[in-house]
C-alpha positions, 0 to 999 in steps of 0.5 A, a space after each residue: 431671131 436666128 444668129 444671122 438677123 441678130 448680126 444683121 439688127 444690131 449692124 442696123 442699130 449701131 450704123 455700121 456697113 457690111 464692110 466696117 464689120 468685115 474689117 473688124 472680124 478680117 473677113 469679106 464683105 461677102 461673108 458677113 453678108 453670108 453670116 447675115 442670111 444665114 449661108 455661112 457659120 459664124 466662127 466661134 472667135 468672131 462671136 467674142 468680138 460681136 459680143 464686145 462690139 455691140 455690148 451683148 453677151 454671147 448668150 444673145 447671139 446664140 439664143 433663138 426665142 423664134 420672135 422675128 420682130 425686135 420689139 422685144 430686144 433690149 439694146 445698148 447703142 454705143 454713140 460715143 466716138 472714144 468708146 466705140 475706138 476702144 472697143 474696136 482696138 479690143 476687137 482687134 486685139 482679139 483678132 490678133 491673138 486669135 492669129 498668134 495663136 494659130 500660128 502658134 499650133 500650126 508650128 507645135 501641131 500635137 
């Protein structure tokens, strides 16, 4: 499985639309959709929040083994409300540390 069928399974697994996951990495539909099939790089920033999101490590995401199916995945879904809240609150939190943090060099460029 390549990056984009990884996003888009565990998307699947875990019942989350296209638009929930854009508001959690702040881009649009369109784009996790492009991330999905593969026409669009995934930033480096978003694979910390779709790790924390989805309980995987970033090794996962990055990983190509060529297996197209999911037989061979090994998948934590994440049910509870408090829980799915908090992690979304982490990923927020790194979504705005990320945009400080642009900010930050955008004014103090080297």
């Amino acid at each position: 499985m390549n990056i984009g069928e990884k996003i888009r399974y565990l998307r699947e697994v875990n019942n989350v639309s296209q638009e929930k996951l854009s508001k959690l990495l702040n881009v649009a539909q369109q784009t996790v959709s492009q991330y999905e099939t593969n026409r669009r790089n995934v930033p480096l920033e978003a694979f910390e929040i779709l790790a924390k999101y989805f309980n995987v490590s970033i090794d996962y995401l990055f990983s190509y083994n060529g297996d197209t199916s999911n037989e061979n995945i090994l998948m934590i879904k994440v049910d509870d409300p408090i829980i799915r809240e908090k992690i979304e609150d982490y990923a927020q939190y790194v979504i705005d540390k990320n945009k400080k943090e642009k900010k930050k060099i955008e004014r103090n460029p080297k």
